[in-house]
C-alpha positions as CSV (number, residue, x, y, z in Angstrom):
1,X,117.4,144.3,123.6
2,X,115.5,141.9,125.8
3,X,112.1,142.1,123.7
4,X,114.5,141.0,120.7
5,X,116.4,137.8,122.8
6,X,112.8,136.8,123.7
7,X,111.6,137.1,120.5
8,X,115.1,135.2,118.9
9,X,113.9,132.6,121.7
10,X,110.6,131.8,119.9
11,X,112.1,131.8,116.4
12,X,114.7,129.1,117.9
13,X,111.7,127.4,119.4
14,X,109.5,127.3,116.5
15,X,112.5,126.4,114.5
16,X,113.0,123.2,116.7
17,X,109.0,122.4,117.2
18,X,109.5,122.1,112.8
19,X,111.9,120.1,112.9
20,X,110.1,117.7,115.8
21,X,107.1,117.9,113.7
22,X,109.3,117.4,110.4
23,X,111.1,114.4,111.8
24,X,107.7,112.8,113.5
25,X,105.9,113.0,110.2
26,X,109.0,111.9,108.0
27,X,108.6,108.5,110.3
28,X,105.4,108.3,110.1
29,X,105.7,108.3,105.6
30,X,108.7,106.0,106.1
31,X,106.7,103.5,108.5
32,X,104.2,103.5,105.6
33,X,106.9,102.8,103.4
34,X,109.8,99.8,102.5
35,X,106.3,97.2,103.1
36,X,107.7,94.2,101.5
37,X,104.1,93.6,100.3
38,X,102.7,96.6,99.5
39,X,98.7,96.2,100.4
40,X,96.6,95.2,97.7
41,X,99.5,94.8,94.8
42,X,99.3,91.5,93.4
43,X,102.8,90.8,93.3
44,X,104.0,88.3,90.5
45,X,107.5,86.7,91.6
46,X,109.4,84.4,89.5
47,X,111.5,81.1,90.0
48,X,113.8,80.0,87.0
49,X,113.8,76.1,87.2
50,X,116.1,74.8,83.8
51,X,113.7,74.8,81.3
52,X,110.9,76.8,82.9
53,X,110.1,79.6,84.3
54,X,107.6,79.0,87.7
55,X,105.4,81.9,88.4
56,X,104.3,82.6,92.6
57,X,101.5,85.4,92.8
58,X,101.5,87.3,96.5
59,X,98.5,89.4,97.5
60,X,98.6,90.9,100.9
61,X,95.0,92.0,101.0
62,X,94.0,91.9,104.7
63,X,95.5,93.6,108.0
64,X,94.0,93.2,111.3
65,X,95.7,95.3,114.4
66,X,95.9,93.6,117.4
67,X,97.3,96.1,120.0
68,X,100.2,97.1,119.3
69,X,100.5,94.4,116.7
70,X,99.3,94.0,113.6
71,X,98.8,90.8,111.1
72,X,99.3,91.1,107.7
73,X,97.0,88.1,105.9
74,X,97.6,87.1,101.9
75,X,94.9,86.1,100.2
76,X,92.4,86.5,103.2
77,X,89.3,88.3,100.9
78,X,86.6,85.6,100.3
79,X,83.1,85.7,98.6
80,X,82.6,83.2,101.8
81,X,81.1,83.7,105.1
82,X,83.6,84.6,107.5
83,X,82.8,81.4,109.2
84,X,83.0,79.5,106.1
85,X,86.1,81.3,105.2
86,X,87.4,80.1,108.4
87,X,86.7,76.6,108.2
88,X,88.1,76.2,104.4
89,X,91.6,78.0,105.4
90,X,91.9,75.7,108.5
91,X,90.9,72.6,105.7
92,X,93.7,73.9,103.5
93,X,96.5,73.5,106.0
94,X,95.6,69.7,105.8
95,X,96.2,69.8,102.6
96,X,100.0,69.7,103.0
97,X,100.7,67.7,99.7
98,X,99.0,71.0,98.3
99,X,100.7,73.4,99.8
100,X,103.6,75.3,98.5
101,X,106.1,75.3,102.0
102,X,107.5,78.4,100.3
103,X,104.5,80.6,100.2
104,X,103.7,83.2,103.1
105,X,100.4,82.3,104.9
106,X,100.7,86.0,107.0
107,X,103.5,87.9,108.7
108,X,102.9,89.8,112.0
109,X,104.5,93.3,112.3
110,X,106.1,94.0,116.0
111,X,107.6,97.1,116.5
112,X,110.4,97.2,113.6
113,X,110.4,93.4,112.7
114,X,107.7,91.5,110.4
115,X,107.4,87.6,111.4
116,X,106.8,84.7,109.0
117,X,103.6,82.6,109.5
118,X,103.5,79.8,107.0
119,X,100.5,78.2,108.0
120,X,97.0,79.6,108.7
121,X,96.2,78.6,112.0
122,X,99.8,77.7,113.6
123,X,102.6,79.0,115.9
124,X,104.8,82.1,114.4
125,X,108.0,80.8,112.7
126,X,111.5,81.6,112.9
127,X,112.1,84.2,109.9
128,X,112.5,88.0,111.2
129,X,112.6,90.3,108.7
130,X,113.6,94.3,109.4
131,X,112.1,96.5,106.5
132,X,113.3,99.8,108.4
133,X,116.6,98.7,109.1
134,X,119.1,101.4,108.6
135,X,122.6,101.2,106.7
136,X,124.4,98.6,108.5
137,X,122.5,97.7,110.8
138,X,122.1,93.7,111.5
139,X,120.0,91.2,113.2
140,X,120.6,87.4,113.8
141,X,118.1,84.2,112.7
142,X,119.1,81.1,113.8
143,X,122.8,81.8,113.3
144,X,122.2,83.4,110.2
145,X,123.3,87.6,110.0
146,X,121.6,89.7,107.8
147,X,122.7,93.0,107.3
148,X,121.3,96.3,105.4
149,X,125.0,96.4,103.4
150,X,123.5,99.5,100.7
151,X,121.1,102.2,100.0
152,X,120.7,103.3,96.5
153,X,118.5,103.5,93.4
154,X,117.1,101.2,91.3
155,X,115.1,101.2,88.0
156,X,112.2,99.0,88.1
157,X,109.6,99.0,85.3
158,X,110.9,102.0,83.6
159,X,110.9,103.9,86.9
160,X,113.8,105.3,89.6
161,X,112.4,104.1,92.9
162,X,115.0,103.8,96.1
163,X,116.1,100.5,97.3
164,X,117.5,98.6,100.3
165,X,120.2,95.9,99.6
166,X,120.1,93.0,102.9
167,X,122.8,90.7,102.8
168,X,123.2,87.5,104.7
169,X,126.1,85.5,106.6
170,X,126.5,82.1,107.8
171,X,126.6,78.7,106.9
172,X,125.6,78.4,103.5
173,X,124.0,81.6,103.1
174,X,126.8,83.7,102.1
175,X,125.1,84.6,99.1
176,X,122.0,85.3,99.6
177,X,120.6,88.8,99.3
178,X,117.6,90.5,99.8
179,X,116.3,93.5,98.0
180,X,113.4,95.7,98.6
181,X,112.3,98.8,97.1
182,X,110.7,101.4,98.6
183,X,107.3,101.4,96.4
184,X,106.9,98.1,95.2
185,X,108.2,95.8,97.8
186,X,110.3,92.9,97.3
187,X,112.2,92.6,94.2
188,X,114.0,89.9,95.4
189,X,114.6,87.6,98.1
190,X,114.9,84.0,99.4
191,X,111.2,82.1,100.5
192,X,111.3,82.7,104.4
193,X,111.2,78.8,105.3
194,X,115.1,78.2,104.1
195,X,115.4,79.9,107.1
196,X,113.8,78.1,109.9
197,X,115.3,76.0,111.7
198,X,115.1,72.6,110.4
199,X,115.3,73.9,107.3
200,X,119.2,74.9,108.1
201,X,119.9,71.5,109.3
202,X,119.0,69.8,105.8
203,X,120.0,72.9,104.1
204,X,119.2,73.2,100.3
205,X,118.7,76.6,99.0
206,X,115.4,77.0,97.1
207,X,115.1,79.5,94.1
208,X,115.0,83.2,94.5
209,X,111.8,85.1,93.9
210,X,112.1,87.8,91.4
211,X,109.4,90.3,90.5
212,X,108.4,90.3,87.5
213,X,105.4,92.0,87.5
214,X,102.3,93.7,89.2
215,X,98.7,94.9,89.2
216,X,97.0,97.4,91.8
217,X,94.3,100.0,91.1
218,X,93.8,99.1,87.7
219,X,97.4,99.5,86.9
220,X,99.5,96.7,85.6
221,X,103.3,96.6,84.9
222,X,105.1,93.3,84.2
223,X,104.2,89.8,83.8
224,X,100.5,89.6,84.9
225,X,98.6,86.4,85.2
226,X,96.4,85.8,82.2
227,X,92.9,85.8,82.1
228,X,89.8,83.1,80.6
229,X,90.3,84.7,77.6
230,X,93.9,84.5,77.0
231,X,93.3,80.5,77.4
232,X,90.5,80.0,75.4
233,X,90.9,81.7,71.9
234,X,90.6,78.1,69.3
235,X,89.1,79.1,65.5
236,X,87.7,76.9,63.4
237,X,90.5,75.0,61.3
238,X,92.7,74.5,64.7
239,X,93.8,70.5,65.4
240,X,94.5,69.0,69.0
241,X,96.3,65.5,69.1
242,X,95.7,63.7,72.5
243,X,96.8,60.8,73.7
244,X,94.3,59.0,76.1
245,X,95.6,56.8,79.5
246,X,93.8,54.1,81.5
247,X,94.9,52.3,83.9
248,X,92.3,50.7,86.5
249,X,93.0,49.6,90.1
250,X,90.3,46.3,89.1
251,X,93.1,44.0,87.6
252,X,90.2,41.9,86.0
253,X,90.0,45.4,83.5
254,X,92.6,45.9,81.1
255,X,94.5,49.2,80.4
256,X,95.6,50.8,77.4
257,X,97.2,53.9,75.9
258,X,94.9,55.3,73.1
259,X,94.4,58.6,70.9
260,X,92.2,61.4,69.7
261,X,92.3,63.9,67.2
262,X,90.0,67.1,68.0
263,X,89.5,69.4,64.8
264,X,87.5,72.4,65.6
265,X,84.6,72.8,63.4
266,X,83.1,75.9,65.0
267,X,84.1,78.5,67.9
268,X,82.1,81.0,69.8
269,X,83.8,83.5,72.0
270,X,82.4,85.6,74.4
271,X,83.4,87.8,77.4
272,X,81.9,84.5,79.8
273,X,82.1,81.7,77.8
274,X,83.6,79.5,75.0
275,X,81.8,77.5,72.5
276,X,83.3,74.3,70.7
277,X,82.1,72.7,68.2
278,X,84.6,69.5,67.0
279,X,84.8,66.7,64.9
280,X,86.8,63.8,67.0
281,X,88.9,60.7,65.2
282,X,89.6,58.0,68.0
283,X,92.9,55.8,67.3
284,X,93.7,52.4,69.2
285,X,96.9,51.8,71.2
286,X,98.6,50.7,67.9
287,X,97.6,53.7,65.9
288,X,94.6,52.3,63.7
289,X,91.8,54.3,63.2
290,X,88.7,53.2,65.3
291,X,85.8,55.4,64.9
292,X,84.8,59.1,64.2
293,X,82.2,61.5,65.9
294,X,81.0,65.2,66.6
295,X,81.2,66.7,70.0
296,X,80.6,70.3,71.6
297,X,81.9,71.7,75.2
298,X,81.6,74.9,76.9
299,X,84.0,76.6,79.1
300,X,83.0,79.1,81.4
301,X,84.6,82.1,82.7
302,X,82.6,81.6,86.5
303,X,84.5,78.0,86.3
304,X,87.1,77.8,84.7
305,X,87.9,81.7,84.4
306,X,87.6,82.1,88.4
307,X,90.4,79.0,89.1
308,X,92.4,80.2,86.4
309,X,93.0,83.8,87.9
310,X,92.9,82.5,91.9
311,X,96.4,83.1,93.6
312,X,99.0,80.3,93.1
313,X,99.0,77.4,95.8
314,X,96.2,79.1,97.8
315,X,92.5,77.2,97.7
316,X,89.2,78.1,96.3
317,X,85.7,77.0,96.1
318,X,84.4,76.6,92.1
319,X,80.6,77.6,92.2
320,X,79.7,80.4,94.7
321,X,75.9,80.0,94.4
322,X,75.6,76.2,95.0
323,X,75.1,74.9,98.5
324,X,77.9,72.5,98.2
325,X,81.1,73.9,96.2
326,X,84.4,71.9,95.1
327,X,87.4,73.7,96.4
328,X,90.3,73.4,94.1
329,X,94.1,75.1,94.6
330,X,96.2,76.4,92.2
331,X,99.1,73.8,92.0
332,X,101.4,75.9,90.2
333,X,102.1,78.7,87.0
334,X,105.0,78.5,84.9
335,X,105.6,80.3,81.5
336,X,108.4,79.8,78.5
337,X,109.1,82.0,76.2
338,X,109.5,80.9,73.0
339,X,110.3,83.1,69.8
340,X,109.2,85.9,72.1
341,X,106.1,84.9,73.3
342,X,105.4,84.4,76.8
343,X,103.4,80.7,77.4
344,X,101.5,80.6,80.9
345,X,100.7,76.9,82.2
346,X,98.8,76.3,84.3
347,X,97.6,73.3,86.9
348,X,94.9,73.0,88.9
349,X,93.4,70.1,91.5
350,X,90.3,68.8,93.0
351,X,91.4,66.7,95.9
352,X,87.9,65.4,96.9
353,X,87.3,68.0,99.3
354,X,83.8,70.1,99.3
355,X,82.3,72.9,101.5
356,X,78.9,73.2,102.2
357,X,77.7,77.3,102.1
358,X,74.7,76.7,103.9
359,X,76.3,75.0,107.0
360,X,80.5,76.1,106.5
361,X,81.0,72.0,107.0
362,X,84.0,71.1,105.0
363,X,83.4,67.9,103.5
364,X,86.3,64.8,102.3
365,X,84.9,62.5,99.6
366,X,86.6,59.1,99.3
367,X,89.3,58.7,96.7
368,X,88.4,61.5,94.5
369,X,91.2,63.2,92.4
370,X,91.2,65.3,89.9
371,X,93.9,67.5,88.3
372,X,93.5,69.7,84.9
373,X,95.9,71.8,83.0
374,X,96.0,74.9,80.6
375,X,98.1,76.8,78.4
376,X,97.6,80.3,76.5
377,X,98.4,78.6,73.2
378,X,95.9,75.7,73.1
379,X,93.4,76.4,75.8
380,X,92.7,72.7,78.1
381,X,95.6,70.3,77.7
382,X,95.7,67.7,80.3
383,X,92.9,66.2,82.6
384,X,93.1,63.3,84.8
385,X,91.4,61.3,87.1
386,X,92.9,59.5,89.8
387,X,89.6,58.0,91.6
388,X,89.8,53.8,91.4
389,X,92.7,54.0,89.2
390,X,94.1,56.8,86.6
391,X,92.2,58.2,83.6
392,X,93.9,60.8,81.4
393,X,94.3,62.9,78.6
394,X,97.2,64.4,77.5
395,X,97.8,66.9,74.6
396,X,101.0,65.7,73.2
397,X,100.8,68.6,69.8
398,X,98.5,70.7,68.5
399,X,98.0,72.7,64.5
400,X,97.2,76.5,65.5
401,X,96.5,79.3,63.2
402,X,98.5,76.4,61.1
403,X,101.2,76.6,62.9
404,X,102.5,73.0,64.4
405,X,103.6,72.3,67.8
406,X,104.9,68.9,69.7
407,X,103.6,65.3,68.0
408,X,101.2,65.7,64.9
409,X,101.6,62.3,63.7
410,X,99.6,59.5,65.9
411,X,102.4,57.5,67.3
412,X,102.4,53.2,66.2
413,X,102.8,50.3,68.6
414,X,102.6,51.7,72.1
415,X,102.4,49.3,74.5
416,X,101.0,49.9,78.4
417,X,102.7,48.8,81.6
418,X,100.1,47.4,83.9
419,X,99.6,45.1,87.1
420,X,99.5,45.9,90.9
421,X,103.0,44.4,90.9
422,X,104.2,48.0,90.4
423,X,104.5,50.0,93.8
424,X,105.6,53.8,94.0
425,X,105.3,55.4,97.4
426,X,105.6,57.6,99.0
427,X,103.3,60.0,96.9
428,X,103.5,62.7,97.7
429,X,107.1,62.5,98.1
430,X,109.9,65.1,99.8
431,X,113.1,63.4,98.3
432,X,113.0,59.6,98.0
433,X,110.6,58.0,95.7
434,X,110.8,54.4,96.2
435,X,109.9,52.1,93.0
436,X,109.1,48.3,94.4
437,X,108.4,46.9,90.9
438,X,109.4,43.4,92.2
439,X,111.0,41.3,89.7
440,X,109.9,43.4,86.8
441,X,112.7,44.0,83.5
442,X,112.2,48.5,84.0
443,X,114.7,49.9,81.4
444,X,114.6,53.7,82.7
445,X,111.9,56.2,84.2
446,X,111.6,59.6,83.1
447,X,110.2,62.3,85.2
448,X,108.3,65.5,83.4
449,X,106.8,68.4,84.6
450,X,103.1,70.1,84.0
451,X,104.8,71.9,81.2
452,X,106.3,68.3,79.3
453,X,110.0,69.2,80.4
454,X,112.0,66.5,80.5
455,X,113.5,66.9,84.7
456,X,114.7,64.1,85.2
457,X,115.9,60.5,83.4
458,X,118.2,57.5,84.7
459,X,118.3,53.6,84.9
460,X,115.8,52.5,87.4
461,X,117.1,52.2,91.5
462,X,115.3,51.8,94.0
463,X,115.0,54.9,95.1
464,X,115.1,58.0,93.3
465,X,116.2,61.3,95.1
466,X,114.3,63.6,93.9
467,X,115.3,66.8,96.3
468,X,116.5,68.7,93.4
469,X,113.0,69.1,92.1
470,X,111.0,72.3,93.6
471,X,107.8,71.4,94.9
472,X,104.6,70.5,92.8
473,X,103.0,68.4,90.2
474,X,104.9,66.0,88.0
475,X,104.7,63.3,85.8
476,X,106.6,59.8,86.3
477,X,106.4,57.7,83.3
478,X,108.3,54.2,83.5
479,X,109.2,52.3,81.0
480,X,110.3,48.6,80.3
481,X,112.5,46.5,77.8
482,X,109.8,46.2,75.5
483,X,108.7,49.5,75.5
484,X,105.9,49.2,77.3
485,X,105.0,52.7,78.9
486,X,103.2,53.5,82.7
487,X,102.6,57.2,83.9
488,X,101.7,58.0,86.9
489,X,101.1,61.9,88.9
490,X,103.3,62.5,91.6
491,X,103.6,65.7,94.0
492,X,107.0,67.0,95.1
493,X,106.7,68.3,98.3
């Protein structure tokens, strides 16, 4: 009778060492689990403006453990030098007209709680986030509640996966949820800075992110970002219309709005470069024909194919065997879908900045601008130059595979609004824009985005509140009683 209680005893001991064990190794699979950026998944989130759709890419592809905390970095791999690597990150928070305020620098896990960094090399900010909250439970940011309200299931991509539902309280966030799934992070939520602080006190609530779409080990689901070759793909026959801006800061040099017609006579495609060959027809400002000639460019996939496919609003270098290398960032992605094709647009910046690899010094060149644009349908569609003045090209419509998009037809007596009597400032701009055009007869402005949206139209004031726009490139074109046109690139900020 005793041998069998001692030997029930064990049973009943081993029975409760399982379930110790069971429990201890279920928490160990959930810590691993409900990351709301899931190591390594490039994570493609989107933002529906009115007539767009603006794409935000996050890659969490570094951790580093710090005792008994550990940092979570996006976008921290680099072909650089650590020290180089350093230095350009730390150049990049400079660059504030550049940077998207609602992107996630890193996030530092403590205990249960992950903590938003926005910027590279600052203090932690305010956002706490809980990814193992259980049902009900709550925790408080700057008098904001958010509370695990569900636990459920959710199809995402054609697959059950389990989800977390977070709901928030408090002034002006009663309707903002989070959502997170178990194996794929975030499928929705609010960028982290509406919650800080100041934020709150000039409270408007930015877009949500929504996934969309993913790639990790060779696997892709979703919206992915498209590649060199899914922007450079012209065949002989195809016709580009451009119209061509100038507009010097020397007022002794006149300005004018011209066009171009590019007819490709030849293409070459290949897996790391593009080949035109095109016949161009130049127009004047009126319309009438000026002169014709042949030209040829290249693009190449370890230029233009390595900026095109960099994370949004985070920077780059552009050569990686060069001692000194441009670094660019990735103003923004948007797509439309028309007829049921997805079109990706994309903008890109050169802001005068250069690193050199052989010494890590980042480098600021005087007045130097730059900002290009491309689309999957047409390849290249906008370039400008903003160094002593602007100089631009715009593709206003394009014949491809013979079918016609935008303006085909060279538009007729365009005139060009010029003269330093014209001041916009400040640029960039958070919400005011203030238009000193002292005495001139303006008729409206018009403010367009990368994509050619129309955002934004009204009699000329003053000042213009622009806080309804999200953050980015746009275009502000003014125009006068007579007609007379002037565009100029501003950031949002």
């Amino acid at each position: 009778m005793e041998f069998r209680i001692k030997i029930r005893k064990m049973l009943i001991m081993r029975q409760n060492f399982l379930s110790v064990l069971f429990l201890i190794t279920s928490q160990l699979a959930f810590s691993q689990s409900w990351n709301p950026f899931p190591k390594n998944q490039n994570s493609y989130f989107k933002q529906q403006n009115e007539t767009s759709i603006k794409v935000e890419s996050f890659l969490m592809d570094s951790t580093k453990s710090i005792g008994n905390l550990q940092l979570l970095y996006f976008n921290a791999k680099s072909e650089l030098e650590d020290v180089c690597n350093f230095n350009l990150r730390q150049t990049a928070n400079k660059m504030y007209w550049a940077k998207n305020s609602n992107k996630i620098d890193s996030l530092l896990m403590t205990g249960d709680s992950l903590l938003f960094i926005s910027s590279f090399d600052s203090k932690l900010d305010t956002f706490i986030f809980k990814p193992f909250c259980k049902l009900n439970e709550s925790w408080v940011i700057n008098g904001i509640t958010i509370r695990c309200t569900e636990v459920g299931m959710m199809d995402i991509f054609g697959e059950p996966d389990s989800i977390k539902t977070f709901k928030c309280s408090g002034t002006g966030f009663d309707s903002v949820e989070f959502i997170l799934s178990k194996s794929y992070g975030f499928t929705k939520f609010l960028p982290f800075s509406a919650f800080h602080y100041y934020s709150i006190l000039y409270y408007q609530q930015p877009q949500y992110f929504e996934l969309i779409g993913y790639s990790k080990n060779s696997i892709s689901k979703g919206y992915v970002q498209p590649d060199f070759n899914d922007y450079f793909h012209l065949n002989a026959g195809d016709i580009l219309y451009w119209c061509d801006y100038s507009d010097p800061w020397d007022i002794q040099q006149r300005g004018y709005t011209k066009y171009h017609i590019d007819t490709i006579k030849y293409s070459y495609l290949s897996s790391d470069s593009v080949f035109y060959q095109f016949r161009q027809t130049n127009f004047d400002e009126k319309g009438v024909f000026e002169f014709t000639n042949n030209y040829s460019k290249f693009h190449l996939r370890k230029n233009e194919g390595k900026i095109v496919s960099n994370q949004t609003s985070w920077v780059g270098t552009k050569f990686s065997t060069d001692p000194i290398s441009d670094i660019f960032f990735l103003g923004s992605l948007e797509l439309k879908i028309e007829n049921e094709d997805t079109i990706t647009f994309v903008n890109y910046g050169f802001d005068g900045f250069s690193l050199d690899i052989s010494t890590c010094d980042v480098r600021m060149g005087f007045d130097m601008s730059l900002s290009v644009g491309f689309s999957t349908r047409a390849g290249q569609i906008f370039q400008g130059s903003y160094s002593w003045g602007e100089y631009s090209s715009t593709l206003i419509g394009s014949i491809i595979n013979g079918v016609k998009h935008g303006i085909t037809d060279i538009p007729t007596g365009i005139n060009t609004l010029h003269g330093p009597e014209l001041k916009i400032y400040p640029n960039p701009v958070k919400k005011y824009l203030t238009i000193d055009y002292q005495g001139r007869s303006i008729e409206r402005i018009e403010i367009y985005d990368i994509v050619g949206n129309l955002m934004l139209t009204e009699k000329l004031k003053e000042q213009i509140d622009l806080s309804a726009l999200t953050p980015g490139v746009y275009f502000l074109k003014i125009l006068d009683a007579s007609k007379a046109i002037r565009q100029i690139k501003i950031m949002k900020q």
